[in-house]
Chimera marker file (.cmm) of the C-alpha trace (Angstrom):
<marker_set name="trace">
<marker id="1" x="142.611" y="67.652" z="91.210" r="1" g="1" b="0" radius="0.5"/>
<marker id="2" x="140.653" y="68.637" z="94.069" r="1" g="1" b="0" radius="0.5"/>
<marker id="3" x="138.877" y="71.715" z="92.011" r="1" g="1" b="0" radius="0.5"/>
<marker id="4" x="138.478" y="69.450" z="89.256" r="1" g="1" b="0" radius="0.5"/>
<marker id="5" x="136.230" y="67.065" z="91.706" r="1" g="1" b="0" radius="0.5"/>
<marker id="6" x="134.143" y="69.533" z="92.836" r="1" g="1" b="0" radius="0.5"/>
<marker id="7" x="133.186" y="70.957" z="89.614" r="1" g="1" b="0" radius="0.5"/>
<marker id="8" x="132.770" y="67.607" z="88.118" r="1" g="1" b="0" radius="0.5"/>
<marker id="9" x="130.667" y="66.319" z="91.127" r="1" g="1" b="0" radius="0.5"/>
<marker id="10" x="127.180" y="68.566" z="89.958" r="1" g="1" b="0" radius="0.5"/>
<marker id="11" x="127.497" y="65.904" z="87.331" r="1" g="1" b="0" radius="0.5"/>
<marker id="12" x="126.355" y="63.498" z="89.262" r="1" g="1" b="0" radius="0.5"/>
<marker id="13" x="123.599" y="65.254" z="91.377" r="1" g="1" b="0" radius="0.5"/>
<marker id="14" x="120.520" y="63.641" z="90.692" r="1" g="1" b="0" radius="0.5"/>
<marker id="15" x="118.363" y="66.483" z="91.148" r="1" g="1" b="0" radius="0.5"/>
<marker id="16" x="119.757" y="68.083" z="87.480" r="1" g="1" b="0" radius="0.5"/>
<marker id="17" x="120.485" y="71.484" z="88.250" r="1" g="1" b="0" radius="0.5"/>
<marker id="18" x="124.314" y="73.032" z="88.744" r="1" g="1" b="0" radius="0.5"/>
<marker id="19" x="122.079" y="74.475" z="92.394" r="1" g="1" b="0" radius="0.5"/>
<marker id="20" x="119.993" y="71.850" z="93.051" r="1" g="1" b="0" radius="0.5"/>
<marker id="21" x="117.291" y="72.862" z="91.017" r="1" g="1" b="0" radius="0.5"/>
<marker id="22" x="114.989" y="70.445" z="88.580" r="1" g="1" b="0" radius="0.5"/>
<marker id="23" x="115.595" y="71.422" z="85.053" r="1" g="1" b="0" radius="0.5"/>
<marker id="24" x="112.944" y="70.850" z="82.377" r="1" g="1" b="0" radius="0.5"/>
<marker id="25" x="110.223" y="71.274" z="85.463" r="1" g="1" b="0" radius="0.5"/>
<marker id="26" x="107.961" y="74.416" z="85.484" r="1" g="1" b="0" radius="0.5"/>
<marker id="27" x="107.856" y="76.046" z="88.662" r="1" g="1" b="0" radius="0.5"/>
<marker id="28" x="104.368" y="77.376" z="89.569" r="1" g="1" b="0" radius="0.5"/>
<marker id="29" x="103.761" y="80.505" z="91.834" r="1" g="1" b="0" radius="0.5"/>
<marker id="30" x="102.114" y="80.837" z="94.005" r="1" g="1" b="0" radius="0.5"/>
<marker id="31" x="98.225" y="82.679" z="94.028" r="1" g="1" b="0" radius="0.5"/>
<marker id="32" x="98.620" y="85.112" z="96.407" r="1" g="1" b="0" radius="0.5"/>
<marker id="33" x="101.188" y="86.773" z="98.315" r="1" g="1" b="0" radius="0.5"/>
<marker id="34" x="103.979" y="87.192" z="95.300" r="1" g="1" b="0" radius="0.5"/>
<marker id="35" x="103.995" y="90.404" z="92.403" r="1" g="1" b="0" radius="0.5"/>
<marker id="36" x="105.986" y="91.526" z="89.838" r="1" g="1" b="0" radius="0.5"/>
<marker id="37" x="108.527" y="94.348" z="91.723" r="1" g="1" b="0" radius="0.5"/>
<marker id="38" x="107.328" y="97.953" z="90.183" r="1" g="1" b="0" radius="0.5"/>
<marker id="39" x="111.046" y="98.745" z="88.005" r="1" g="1" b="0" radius="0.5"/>
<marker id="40" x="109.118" y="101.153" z="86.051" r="1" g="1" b="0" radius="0.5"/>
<marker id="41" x="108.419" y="102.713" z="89.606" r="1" g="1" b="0" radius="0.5"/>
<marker id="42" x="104.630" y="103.444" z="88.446" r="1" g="1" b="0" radius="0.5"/>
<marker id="43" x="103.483" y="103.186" z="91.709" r="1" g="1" b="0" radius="0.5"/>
<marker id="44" x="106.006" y="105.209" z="94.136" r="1" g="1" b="0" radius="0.5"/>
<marker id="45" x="104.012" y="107.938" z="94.929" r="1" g="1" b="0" radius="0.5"/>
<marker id="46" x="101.145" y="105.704" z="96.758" r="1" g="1" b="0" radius="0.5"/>
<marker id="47" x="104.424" y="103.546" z="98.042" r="1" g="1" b="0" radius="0.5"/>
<marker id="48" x="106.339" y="106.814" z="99.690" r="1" g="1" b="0" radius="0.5"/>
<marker id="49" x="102.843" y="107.919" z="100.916" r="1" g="1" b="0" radius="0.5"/>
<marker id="50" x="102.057" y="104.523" z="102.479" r="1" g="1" b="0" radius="0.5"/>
<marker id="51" x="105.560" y="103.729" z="104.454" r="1" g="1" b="0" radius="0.5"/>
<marker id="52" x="105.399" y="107.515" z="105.484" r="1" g="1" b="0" radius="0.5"/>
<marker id="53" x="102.454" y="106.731" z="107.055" r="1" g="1" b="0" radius="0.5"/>
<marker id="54" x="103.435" y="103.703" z="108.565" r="1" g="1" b="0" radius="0.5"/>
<marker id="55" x="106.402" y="105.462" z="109.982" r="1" g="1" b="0" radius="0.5"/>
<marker id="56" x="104.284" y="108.370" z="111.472" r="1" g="1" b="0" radius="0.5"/>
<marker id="57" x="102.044" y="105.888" z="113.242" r="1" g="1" b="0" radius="0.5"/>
<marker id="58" x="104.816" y="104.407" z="114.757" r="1" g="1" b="0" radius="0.5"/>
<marker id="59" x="103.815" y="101.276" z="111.828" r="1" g="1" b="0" radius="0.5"/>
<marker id="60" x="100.153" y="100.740" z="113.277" r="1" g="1" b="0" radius="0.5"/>
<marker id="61" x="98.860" y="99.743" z="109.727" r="1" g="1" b="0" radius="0.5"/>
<marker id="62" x="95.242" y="100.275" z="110.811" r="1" g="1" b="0" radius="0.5"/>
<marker id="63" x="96.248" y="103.872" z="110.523" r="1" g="1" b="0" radius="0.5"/>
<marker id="64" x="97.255" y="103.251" z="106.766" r="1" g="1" b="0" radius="0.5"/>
<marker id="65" x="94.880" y="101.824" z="105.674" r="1" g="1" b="0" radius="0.5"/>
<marker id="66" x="93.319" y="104.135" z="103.228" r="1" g="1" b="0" radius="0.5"/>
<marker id="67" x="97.361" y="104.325" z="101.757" r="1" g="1" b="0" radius="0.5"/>
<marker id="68" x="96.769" y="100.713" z="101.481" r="1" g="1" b="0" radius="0.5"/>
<marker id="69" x="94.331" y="100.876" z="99.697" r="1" g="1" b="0" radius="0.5"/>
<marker id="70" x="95.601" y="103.836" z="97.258" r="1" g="1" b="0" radius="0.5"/>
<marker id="71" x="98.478" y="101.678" z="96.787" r="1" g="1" b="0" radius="0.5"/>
<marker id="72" x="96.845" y="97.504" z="96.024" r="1" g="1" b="0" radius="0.5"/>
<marker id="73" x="94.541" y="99.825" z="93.974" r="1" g="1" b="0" radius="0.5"/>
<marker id="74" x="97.377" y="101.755" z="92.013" r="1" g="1" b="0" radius="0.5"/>
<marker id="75" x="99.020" y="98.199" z="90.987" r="1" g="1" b="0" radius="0.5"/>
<marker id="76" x="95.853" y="96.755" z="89.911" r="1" g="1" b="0" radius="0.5"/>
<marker id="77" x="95.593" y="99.482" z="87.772" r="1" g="1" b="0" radius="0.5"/>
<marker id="78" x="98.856" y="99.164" z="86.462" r="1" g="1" b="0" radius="0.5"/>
<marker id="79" x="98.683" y="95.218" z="86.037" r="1" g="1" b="0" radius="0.5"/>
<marker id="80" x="101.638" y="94.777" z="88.759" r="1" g="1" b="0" radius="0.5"/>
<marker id="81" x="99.046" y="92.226" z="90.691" r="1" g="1" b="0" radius="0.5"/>
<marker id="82" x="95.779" y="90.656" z="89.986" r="1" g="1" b="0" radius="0.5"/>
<marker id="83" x="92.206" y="92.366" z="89.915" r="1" g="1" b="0" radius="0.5"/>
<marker id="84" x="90.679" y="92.059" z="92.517" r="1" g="1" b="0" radius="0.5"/>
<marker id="85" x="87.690" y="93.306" z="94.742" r="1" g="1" b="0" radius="0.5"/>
<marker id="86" x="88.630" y="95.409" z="97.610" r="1" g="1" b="0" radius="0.5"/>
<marker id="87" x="86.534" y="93.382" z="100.223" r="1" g="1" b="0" radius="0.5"/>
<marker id="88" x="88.342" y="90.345" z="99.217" r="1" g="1" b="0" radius="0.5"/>
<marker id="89" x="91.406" y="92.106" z="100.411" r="1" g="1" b="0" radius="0.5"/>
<marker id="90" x="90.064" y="93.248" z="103.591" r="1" g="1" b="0" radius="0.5"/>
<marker id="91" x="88.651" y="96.480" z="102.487" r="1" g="1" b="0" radius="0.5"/>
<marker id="92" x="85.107" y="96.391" z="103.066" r="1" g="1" b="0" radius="0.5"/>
<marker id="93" x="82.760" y="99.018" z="102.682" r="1" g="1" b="0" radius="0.5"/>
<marker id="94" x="81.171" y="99.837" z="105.928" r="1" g="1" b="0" radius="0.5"/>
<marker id="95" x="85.001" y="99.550" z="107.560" r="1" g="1" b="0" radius="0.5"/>
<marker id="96" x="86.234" y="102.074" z="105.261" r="1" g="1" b="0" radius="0.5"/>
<marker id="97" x="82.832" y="104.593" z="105.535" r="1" g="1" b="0" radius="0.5"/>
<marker id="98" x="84.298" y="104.129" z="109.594" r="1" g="1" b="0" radius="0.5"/>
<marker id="99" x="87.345" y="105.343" z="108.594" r="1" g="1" b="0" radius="0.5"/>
<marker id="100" x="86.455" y="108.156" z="106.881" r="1" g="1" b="0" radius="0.5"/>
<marker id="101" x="83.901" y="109.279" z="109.875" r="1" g="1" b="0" radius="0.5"/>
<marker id="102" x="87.216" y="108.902" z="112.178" r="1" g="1" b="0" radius="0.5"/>
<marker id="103" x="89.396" y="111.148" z="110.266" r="1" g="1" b="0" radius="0.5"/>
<marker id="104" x="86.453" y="113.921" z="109.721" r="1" g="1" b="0" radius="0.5"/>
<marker id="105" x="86.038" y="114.092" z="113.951" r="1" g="1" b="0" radius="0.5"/>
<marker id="106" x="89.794" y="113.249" z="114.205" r="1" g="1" b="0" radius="0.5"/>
<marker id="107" x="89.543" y="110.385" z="116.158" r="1" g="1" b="0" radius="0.5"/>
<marker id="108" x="91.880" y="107.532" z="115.397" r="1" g="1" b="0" radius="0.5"/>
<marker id="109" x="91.154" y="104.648" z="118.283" r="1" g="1" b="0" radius="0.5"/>
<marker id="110" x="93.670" y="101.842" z="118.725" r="1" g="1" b="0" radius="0.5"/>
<link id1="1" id2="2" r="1" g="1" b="0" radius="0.2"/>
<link id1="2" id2="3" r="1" g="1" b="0" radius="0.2"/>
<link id1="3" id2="4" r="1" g="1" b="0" radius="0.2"/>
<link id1="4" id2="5" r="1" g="1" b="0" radius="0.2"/>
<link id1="5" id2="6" r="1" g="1" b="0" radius="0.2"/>
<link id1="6" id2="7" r="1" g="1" b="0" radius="0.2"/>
<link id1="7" id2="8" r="1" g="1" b="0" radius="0.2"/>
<link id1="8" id2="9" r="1" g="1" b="0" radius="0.2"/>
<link id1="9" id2="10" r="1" g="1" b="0" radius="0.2"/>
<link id1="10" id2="11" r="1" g="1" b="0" radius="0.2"/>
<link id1="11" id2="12" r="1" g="1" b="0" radius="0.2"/>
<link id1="12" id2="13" r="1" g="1" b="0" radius="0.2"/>
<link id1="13" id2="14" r="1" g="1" b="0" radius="0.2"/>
<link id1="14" id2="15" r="1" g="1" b="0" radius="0.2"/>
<link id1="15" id2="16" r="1" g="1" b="0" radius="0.2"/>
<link id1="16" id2="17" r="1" g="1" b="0" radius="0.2"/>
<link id1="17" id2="18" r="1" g="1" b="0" radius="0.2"/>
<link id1="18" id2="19" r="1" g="1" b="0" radius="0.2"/>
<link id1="19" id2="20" r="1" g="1" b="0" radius="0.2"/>
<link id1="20" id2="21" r="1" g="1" b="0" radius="0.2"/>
<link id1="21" id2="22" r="1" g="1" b="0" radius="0.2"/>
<link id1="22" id2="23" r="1" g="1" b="0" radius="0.2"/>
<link id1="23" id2="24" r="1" g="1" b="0" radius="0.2"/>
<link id1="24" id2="25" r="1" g="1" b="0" radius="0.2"/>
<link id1="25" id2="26" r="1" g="1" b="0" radius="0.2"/>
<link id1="26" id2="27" r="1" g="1" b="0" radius="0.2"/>
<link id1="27" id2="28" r="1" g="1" b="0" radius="0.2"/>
<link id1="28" id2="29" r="1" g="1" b="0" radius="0.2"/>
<link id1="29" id2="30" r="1" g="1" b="0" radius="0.2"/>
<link id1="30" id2="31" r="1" g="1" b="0" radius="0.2"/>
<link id1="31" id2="32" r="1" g="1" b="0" radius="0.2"/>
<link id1="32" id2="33" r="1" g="1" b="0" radius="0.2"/>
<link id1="33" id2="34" r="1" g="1" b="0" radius="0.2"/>
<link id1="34" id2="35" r="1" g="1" b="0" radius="0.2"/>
<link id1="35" id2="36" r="1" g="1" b="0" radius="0.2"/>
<link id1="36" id2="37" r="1" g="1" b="0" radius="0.2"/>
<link id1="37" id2="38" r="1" g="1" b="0" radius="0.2"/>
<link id1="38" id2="39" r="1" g="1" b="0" radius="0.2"/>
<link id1="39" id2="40" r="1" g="1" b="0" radius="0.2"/>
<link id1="40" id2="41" r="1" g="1" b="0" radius="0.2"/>
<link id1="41" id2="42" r="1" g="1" b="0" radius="0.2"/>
<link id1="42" id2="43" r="1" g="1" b="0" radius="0.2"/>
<link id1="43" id2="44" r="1" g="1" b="0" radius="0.2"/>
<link id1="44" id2="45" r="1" g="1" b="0" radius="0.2"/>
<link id1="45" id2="46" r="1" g="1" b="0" radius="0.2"/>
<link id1="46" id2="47" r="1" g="1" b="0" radius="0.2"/>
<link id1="47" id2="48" r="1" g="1" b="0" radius="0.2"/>
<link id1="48" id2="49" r="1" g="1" b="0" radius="0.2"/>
<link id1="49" id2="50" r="1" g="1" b="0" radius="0.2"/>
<link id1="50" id2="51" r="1" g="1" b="0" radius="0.2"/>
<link id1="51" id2="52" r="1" g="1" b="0" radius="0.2"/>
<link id1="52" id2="53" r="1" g="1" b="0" radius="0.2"/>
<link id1="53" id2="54" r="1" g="1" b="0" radius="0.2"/>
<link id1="54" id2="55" r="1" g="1" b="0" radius="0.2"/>
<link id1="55" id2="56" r="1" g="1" b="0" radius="0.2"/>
<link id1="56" id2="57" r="1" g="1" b="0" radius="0.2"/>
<link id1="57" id2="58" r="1" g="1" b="0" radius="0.2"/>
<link id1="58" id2="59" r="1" g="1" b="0" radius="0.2"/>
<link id1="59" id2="60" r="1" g="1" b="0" radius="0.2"/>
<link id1="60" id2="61" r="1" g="1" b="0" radius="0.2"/>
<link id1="61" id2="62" r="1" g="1" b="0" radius="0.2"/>
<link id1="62" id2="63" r="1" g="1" b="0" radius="0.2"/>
<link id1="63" id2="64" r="1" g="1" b="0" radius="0.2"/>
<link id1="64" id2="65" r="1" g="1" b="0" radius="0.2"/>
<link id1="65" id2="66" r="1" g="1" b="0" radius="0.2"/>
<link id1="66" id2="67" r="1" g="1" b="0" radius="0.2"/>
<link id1="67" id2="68" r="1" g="1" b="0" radius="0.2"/>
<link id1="68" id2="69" r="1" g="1" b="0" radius="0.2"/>
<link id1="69" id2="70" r="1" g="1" b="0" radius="0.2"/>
<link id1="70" id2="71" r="1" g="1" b="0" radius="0.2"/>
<link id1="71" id2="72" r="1" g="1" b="0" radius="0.2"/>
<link id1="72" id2="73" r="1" g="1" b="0" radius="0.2"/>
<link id1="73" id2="74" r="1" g="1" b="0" radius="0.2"/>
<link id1="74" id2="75" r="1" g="1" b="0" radius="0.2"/>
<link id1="75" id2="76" r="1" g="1" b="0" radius="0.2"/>
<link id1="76" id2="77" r="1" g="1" b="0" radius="0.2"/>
<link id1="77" id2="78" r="1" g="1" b="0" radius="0.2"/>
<link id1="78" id2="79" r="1" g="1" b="0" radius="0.2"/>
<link id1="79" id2="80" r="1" g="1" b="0" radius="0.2"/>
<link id1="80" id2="81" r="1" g="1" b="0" radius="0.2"/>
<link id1="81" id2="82" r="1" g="1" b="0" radius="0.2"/>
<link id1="82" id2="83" r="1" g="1" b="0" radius="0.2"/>
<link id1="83" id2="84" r="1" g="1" b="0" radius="0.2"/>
<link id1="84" id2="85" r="1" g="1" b="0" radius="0.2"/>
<link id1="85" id2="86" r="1" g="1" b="0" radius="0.2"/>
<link id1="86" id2="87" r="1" g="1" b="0" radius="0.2"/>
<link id1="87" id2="88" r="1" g="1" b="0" radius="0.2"/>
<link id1="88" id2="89" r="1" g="1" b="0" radius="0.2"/>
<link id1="89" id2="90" r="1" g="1" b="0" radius="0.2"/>
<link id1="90" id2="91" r="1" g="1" b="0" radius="0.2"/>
<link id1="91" id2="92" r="1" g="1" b="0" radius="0.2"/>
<link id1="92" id2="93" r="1" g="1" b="0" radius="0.2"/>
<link id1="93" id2="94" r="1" g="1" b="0" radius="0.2"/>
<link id1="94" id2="95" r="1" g="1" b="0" radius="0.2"/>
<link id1="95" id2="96" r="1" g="1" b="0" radius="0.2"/>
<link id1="96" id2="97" r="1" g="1" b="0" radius="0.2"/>
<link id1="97" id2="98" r="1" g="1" b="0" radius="0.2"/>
<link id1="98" id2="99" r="1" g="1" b="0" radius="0.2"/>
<link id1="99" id2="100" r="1" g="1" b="0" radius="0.2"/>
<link id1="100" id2="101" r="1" g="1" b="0" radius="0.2"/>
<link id1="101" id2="102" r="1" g="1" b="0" radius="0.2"/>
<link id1="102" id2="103" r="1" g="1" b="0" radius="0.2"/>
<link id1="103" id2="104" r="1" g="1" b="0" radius="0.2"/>
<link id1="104" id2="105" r="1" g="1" b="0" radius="0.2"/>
<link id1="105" id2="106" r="1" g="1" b="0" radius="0.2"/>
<link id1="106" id2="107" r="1" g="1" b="0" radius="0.2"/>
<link id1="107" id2="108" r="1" g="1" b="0" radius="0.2"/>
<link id1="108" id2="109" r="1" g="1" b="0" radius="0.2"/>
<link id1="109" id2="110" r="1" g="1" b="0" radius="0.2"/>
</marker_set>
């Protein structure tokens, strides 16, 4: 009887779902922040190259960040996240032509 109570007591849950959940409602994600995971792996190359990186630098990102890049661009490319323009995402241009002058005179400051 006791295993019959607590499978008949989601019946009476007033928030619908078997887990809580409201059934019938939508729910709405959110802008930014969530993507669709890569399953068909189309972007692993720029992934591996990234978190190498970040693993090299002992995870100073701001060493990465043309792997970033590579890799936000990669799964805009492949519709795994929104379009959107690189400066919006913190890649603007005179920060990344800064970059690029560091790594020709190999000078990396942080």
């Amino acid at each position: 009887t006791a295993v019959k109570l607590l499978f008949c007591s989601n019946e009476l849950d007033p928030s619908g779902g078997a887990f809580g959940g409201n059934r019938g409602v939508r729910p709405v994600p959110p802008e930014k922040g969530v993507f669709p995971l890569d399953h068909m792996h189309l972007c692993d190359l720029e992934k591996k190259e990234y978190i190498s990186c970040l693993k090299s630098s002992g995870h100073k990102s701001e060493k990465c960040r043309s792997f970033s890049k590579k890799f936000l661009e990669c799964r805009m490319e492949k519709n795994l996240m929104a379009k959107q323009d690189m400066s919006e995402l913190g890649f603007g241009k005179e920060r990344d032509m800064e970059a690029s002058e560091e790594k020709k005179n190999g000078r990396i400051d942080n």
